[in-house]
PDB file with SEQRES, HELIX, SHEET and CRYST1 records, atoms N, CA, C and O in Angstrom:
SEQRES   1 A   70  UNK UNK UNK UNK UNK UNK UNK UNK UNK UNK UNK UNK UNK          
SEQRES   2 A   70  UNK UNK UNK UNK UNK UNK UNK UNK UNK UNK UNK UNK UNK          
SEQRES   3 A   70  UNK UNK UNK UNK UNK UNK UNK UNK UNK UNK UNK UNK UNK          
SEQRES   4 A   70  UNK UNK UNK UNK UNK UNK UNK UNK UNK UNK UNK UNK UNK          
SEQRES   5 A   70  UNK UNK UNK UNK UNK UNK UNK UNK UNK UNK UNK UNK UNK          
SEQRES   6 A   70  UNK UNK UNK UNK UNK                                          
HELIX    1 AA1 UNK A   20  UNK A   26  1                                   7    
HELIX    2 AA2 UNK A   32  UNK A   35  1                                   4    
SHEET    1 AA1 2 UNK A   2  UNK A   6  0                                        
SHEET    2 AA1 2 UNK A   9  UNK A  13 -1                                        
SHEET    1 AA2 2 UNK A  42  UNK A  43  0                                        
SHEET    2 AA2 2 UNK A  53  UNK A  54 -1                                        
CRYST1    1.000    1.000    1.000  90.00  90.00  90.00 P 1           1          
ATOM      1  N   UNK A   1       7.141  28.582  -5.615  1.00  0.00           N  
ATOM      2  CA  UNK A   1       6.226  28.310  -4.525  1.00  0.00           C  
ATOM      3  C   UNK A   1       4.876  27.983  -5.137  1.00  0.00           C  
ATOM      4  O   UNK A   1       4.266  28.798  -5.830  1.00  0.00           O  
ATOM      5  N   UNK A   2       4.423  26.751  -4.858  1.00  0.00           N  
ATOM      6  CA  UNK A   2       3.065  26.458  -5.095  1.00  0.00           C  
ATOM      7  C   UNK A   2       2.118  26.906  -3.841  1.00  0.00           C  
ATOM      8  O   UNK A   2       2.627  27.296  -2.790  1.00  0.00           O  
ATOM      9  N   UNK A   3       0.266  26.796  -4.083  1.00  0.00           N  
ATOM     10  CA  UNK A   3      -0.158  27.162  -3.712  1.00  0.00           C  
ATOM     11  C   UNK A   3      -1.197  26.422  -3.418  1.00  0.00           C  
ATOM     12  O   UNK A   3      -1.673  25.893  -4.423  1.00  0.00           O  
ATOM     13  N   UNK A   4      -1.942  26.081  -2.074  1.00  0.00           N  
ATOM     14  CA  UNK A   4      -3.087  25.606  -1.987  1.00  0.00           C  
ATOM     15  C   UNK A   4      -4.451  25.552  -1.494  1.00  0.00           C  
ATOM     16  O   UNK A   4      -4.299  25.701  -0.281  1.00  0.00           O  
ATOM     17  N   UNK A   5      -5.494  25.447  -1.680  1.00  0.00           N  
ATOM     18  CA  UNK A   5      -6.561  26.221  -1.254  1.00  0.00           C  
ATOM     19  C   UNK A   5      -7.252  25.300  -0.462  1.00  0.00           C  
ATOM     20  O   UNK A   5      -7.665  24.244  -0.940  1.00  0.00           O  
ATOM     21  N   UNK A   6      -7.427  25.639   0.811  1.00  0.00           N  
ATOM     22  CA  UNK A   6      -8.092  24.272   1.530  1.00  0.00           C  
ATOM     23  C   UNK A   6      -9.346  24.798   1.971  1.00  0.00           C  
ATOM     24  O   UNK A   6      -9.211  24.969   3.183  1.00  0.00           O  
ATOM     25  N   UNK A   7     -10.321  25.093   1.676  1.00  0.00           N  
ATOM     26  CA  UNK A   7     -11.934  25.262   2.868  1.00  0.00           C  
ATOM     27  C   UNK A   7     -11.132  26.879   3.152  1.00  0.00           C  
ATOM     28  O   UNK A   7     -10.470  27.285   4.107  1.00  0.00           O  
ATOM     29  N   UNK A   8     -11.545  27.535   1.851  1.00  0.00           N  
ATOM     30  CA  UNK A   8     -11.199  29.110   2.185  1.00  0.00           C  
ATOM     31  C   UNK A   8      -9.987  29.647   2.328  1.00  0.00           C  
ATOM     32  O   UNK A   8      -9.846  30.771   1.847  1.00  0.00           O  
ATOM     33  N   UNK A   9      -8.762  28.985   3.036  1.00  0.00           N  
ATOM     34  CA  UNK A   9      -7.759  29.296   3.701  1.00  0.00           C  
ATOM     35  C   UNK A   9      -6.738  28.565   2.543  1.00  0.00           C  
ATOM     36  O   UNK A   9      -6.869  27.474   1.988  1.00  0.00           O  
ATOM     37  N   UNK A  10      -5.620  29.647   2.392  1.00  0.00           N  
ATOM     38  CA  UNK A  10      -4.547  29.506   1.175  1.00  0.00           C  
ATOM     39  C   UNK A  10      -3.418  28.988   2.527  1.00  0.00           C  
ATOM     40  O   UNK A  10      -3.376  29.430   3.675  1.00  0.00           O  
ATOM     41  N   UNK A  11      -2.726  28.104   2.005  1.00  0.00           N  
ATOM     42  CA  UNK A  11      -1.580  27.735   2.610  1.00  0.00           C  
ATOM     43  C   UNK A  11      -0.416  26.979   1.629  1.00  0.00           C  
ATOM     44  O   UNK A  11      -0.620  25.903   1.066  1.00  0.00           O  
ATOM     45  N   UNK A  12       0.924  27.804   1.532  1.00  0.00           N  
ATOM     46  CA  UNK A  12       1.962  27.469   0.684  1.00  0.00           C  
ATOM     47  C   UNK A  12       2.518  26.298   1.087  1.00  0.00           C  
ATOM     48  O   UNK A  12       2.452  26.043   2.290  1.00  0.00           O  
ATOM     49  N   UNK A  13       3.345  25.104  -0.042  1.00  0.00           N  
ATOM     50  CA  UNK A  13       3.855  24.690   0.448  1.00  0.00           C  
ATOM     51  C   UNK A  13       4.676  24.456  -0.927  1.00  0.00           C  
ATOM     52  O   UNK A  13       4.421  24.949  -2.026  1.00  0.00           O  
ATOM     53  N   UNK A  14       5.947  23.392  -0.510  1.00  0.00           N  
ATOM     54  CA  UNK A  14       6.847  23.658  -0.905  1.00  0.00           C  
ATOM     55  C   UNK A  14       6.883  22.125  -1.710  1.00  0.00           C  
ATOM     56  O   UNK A  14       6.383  21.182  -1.097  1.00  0.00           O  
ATOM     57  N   UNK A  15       7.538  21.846  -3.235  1.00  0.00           N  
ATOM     58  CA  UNK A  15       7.344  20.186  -3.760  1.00  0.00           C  
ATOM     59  C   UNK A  15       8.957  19.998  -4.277  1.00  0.00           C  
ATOM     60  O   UNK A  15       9.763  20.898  -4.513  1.00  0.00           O  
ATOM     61  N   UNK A  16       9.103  18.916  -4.348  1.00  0.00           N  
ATOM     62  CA  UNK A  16      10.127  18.610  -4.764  1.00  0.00           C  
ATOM     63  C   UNK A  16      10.672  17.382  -5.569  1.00  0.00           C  
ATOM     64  O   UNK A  16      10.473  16.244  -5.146  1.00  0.00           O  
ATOM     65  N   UNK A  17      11.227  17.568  -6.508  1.00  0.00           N  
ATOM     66  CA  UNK A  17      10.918  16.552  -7.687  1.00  0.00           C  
ATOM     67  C   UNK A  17      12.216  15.527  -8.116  1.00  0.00           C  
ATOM     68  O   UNK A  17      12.897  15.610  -9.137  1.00  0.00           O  
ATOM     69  N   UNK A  18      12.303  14.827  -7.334  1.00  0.00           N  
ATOM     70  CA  UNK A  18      13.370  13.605  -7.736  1.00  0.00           C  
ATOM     71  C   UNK A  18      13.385  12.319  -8.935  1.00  0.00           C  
ATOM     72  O   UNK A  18      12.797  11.238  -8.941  1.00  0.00           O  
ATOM     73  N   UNK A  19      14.442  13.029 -10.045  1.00  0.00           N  
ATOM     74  CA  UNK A  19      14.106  12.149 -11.205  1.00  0.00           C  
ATOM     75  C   UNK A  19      14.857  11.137 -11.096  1.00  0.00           C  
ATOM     76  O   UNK A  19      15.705  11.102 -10.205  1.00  0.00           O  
ATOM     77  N   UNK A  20      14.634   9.718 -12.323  1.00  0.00           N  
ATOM     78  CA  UNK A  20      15.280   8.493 -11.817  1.00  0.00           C  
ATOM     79  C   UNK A  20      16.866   9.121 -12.155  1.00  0.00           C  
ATOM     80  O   UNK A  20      17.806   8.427 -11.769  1.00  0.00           O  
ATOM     81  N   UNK A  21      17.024   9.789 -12.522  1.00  0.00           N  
ATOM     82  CA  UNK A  21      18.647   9.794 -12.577  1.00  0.00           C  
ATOM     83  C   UNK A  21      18.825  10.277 -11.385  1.00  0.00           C  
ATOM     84  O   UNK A  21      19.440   9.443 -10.721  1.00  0.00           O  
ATOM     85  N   UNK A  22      18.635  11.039 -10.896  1.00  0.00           N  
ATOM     86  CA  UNK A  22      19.068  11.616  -9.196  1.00  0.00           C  
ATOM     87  C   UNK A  22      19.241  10.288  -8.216  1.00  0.00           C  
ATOM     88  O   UNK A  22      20.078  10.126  -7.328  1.00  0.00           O  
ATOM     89  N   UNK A  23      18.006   9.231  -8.729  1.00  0.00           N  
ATOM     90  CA  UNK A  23      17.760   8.010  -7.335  1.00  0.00           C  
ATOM     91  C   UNK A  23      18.798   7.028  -8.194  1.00  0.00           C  
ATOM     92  O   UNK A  23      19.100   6.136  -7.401  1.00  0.00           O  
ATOM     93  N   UNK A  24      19.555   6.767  -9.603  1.00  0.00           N  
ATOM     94  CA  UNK A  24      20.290   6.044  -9.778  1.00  0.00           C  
ATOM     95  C   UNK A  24      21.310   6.279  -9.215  1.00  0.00           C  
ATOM     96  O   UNK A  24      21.884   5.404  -8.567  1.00  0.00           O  
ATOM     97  N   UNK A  25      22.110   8.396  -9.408  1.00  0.00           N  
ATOM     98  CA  UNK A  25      22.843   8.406  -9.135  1.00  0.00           C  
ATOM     99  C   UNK A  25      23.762   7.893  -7.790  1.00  0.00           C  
ATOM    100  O   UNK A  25      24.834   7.308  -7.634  1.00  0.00           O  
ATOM    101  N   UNK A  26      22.627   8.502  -6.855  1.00  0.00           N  
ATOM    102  CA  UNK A  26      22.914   8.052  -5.171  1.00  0.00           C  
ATOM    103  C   UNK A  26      22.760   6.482  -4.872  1.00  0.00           C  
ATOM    104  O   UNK A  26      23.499   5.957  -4.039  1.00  0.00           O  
ATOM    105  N   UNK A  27      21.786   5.736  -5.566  1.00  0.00           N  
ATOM    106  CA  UNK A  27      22.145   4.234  -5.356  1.00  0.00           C  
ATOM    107  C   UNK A  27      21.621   3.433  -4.081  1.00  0.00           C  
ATOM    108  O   UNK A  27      21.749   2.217  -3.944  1.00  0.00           O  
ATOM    109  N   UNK A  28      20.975   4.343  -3.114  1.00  0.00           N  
ATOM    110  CA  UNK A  28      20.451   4.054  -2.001  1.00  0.00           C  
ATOM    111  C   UNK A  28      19.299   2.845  -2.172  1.00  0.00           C  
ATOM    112  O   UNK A  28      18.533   2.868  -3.135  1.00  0.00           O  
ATOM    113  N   UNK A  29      19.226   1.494  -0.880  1.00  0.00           N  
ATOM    114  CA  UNK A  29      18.940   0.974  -1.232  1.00  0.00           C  
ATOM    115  C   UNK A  29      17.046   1.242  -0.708  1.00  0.00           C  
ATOM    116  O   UNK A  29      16.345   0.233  -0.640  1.00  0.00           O  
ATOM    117  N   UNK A  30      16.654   2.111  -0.508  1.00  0.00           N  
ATOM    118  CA  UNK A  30      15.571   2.382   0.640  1.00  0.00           C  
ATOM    119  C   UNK A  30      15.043   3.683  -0.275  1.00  0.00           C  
ATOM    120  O   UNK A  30      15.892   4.284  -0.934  1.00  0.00           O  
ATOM    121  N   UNK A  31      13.845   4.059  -0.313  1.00  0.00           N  
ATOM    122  CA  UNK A  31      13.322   5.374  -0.904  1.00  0.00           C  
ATOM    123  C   UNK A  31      13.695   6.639   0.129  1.00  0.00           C  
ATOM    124  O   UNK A  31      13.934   7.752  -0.340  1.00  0.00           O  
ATOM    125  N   UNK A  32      13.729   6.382   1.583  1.00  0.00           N  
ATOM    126  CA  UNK A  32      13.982   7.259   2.621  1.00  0.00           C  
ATOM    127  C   UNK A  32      15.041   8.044   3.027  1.00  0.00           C  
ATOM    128  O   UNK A  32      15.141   9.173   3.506  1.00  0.00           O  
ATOM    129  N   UNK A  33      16.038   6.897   2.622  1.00  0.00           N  
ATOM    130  CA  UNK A  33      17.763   7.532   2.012  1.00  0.00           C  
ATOM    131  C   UNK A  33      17.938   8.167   1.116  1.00  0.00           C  
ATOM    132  O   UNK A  33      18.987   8.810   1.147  1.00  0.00           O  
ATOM    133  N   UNK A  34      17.174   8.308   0.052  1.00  0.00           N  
ATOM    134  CA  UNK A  34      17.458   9.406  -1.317  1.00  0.00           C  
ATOM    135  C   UNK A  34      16.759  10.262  -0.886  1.00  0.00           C  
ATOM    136  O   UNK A  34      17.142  11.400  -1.154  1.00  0.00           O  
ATOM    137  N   UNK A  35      15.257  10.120   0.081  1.00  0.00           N  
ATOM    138  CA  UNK A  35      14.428  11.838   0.267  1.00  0.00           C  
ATOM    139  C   UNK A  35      15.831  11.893   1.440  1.00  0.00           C  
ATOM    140  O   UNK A  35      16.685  12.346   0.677  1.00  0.00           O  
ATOM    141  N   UNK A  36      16.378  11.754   2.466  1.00  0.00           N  
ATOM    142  CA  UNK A  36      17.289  11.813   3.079  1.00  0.00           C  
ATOM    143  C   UNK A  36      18.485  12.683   2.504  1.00  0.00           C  
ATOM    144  O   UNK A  36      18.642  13.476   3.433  1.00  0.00           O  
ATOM    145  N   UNK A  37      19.203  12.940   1.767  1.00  0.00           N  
ATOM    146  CA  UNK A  37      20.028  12.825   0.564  1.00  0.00           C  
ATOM    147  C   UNK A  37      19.893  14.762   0.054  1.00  0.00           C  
ATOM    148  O   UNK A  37      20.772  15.560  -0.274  1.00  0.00           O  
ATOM    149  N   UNK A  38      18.325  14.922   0.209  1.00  0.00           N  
ATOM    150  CA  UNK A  38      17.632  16.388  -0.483  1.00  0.00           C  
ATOM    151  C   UNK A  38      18.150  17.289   0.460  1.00  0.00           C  
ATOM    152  O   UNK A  38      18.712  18.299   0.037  1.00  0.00           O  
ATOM    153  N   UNK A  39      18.034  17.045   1.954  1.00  0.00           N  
ATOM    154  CA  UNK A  39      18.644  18.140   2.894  1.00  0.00           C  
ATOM    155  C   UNK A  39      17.421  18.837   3.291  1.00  0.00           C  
ATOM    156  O   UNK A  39      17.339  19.918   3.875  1.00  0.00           O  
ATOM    157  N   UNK A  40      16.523  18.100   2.908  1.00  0.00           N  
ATOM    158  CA  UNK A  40      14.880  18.934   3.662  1.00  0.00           C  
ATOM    159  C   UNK A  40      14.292  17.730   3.942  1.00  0.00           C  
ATOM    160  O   UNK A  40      13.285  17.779   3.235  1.00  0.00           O  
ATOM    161  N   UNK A  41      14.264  16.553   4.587  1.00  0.00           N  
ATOM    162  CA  UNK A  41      13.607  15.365   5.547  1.00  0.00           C  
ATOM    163  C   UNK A  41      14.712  14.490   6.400  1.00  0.00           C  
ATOM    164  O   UNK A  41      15.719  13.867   6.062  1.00  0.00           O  
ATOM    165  N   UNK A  42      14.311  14.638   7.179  1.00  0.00           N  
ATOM    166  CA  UNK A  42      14.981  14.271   8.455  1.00  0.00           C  
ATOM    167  C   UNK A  42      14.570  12.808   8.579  1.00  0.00           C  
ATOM    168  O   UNK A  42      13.417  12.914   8.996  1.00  0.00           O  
ATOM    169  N   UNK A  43      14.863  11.329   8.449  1.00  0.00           N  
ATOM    170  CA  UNK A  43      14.477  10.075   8.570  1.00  0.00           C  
ATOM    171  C   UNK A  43      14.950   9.835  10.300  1.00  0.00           C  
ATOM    172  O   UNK A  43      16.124   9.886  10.668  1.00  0.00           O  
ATOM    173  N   UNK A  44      14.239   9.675  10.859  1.00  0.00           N  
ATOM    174  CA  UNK A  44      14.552   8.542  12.264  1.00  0.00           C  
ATOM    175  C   UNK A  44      14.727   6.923  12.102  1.00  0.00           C  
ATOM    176  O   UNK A  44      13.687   6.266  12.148  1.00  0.00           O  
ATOM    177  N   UNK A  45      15.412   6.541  11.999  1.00  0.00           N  
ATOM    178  CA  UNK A  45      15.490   4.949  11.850  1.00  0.00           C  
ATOM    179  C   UNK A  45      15.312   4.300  12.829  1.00  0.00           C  
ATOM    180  O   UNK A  45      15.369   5.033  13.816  1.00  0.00           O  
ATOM    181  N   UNK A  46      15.057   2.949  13.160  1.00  0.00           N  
ATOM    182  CA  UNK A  46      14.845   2.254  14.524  1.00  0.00           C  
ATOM    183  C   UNK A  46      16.054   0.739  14.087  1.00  0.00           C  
ATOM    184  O   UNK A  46      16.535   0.141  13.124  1.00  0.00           O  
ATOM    185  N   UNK A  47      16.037   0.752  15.394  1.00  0.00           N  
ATOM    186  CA  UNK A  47      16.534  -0.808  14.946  1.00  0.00           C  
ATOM    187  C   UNK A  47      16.695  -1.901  14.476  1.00  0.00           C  
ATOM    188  O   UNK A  47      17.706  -2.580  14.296  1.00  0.00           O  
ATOM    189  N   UNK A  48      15.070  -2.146  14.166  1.00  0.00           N  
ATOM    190  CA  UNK A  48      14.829  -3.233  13.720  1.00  0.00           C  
ATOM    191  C   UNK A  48      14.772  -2.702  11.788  1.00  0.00           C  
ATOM    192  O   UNK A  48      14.440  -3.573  10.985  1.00  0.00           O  
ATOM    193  N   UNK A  49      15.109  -1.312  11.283  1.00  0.00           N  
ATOM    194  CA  UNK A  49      14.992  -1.362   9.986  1.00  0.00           C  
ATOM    195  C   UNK A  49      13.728  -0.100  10.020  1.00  0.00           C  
ATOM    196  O   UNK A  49      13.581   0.638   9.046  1.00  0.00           O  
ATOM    197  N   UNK A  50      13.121  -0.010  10.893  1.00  0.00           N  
ATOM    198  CA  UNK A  50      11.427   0.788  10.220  1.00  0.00           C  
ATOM    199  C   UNK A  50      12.413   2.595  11.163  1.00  0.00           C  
ATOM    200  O   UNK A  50      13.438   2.894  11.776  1.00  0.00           O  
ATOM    201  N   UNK A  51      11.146   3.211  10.634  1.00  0.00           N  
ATOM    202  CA  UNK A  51      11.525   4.516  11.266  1.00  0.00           C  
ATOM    203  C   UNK A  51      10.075   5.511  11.050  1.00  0.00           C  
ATOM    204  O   UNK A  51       8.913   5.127  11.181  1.00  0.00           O  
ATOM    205  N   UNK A  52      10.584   6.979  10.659  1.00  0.00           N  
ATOM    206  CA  UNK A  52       9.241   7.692  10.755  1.00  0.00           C  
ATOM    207  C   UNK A  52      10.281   9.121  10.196  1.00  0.00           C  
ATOM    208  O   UNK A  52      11.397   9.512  10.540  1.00  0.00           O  
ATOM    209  N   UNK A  53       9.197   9.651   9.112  1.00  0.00           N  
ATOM    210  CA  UNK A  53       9.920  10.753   8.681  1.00  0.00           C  
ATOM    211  C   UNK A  53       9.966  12.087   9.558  1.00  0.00           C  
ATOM    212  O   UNK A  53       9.151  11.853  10.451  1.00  0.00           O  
ATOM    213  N   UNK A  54      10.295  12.890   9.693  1.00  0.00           N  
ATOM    214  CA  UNK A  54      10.303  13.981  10.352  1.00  0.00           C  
ATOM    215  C   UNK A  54      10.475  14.988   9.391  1.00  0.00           C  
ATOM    216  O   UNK A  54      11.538  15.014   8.771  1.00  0.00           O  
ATOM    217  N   UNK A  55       9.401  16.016   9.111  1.00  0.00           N  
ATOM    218  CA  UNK A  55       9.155  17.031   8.300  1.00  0.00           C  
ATOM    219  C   UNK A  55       8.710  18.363   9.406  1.00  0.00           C  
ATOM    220  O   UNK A  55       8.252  18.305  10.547  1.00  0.00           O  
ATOM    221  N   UNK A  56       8.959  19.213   8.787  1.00  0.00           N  
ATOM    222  CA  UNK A  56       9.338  20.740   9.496  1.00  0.00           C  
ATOM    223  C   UNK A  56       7.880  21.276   9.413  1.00  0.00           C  
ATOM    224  O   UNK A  56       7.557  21.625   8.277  1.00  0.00           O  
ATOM    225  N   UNK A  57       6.768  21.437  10.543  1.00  0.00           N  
ATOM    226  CA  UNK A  57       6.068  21.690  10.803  1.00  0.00           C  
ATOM    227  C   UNK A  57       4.839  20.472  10.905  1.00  0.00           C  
ATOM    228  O   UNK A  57       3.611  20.551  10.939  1.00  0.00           O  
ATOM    229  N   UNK A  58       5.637  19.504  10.931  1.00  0.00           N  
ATOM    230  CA  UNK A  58       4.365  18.151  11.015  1.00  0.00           C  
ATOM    231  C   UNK A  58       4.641  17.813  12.122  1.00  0.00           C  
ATOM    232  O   UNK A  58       5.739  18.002  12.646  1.00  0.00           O  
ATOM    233  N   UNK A  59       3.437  17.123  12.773  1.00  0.00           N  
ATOM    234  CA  UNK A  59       3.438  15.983  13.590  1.00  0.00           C  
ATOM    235  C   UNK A  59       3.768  14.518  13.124  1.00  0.00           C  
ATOM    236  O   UNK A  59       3.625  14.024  12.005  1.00  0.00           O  
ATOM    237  N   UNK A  60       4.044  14.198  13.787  1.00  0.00           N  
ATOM    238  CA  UNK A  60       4.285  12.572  13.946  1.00  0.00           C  
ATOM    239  C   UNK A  60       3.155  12.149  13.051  1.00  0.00           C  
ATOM    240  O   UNK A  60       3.522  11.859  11.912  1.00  0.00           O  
ATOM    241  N   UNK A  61       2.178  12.070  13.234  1.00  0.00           N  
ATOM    242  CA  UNK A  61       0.501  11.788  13.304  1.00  0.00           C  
ATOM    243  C   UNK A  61       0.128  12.680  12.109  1.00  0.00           C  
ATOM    244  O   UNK A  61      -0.958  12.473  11.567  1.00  0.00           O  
ATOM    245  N   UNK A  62       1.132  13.897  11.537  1.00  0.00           N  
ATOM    246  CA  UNK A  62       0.322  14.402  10.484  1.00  0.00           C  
ATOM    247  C   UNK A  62       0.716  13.729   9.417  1.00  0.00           C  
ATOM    248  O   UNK A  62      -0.262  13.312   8.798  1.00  0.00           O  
ATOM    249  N   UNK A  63       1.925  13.387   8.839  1.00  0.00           N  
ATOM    250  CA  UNK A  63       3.035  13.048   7.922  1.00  0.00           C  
ATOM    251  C   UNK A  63       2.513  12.272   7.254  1.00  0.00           C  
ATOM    252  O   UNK A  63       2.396  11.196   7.841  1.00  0.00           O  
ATOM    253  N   UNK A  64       1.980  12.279   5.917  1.00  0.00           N  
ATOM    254  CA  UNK A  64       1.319  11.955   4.442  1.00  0.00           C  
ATOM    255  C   UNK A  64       2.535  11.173   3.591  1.00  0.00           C  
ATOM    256  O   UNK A  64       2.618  11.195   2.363  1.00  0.00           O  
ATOM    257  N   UNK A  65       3.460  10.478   4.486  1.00  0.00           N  
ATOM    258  CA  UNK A  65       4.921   9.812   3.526  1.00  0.00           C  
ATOM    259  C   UNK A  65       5.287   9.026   4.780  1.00  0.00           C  
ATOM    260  O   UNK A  65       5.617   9.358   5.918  1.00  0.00           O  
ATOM    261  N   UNK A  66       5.085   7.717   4.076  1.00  0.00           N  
ATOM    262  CA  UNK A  66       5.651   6.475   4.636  1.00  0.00           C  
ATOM    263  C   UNK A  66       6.263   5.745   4.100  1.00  0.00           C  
ATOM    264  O   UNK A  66       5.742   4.749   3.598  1.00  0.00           O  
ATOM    265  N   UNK A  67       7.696   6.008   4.016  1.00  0.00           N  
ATOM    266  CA  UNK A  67       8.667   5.405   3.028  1.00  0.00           C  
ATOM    267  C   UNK A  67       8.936   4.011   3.750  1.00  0.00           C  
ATOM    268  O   UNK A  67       8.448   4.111   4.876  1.00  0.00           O  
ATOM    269  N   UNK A  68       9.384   3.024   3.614  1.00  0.00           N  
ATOM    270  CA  UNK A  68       9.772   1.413   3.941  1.00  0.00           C  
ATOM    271  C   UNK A  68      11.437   1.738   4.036  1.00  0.00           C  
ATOM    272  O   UNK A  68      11.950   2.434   3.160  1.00  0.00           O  
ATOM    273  N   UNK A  69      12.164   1.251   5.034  1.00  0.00           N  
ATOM    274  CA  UNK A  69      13.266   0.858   5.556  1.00  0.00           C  
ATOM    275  C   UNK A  69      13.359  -0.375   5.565  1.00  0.00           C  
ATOM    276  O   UNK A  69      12.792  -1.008   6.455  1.00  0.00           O  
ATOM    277  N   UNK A  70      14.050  -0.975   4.641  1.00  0.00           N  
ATOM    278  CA  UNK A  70      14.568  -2.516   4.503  1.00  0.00           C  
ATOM    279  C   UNK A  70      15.544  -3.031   4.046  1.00  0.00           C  
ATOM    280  O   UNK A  70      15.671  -4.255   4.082  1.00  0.00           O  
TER     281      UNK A  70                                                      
END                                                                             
């Protein structure tokens, strides 16, 4: 568990480290399908190809990862 200090207030969070052998192994053609793949990000896809990640305690509007669907 890492740790971070924002304006006084400590709040944990959690990192996770995908090496190129992990993203060769799976072969996916999209960065969103291999974080997909970890079992901790939830991808929404849309139709036309785009989508929006879904992370466990974010908003829509908070989410700092905008992977490309193409």
């Amino acid at each position: 568990m890492t740790w971070l200090i924002v304006i006084g207030i400590t709040l944990p969070f959690q990192t996770l480290h995908i090496g190129q052998e992990e993203i060769s192994r799976q072969n996916s053609p999209v960065s969103a399908e291999v974080l997909m793949q970890t079992g901790n990000v939830f991808a929404q896809k849309s139709q036309r190809g785009g989508g929006g990640l879904i992370l466990r305690g974010l908003e829509a509007n908070q989410e700092q990862m905008h992977p490309e669907f193409t």
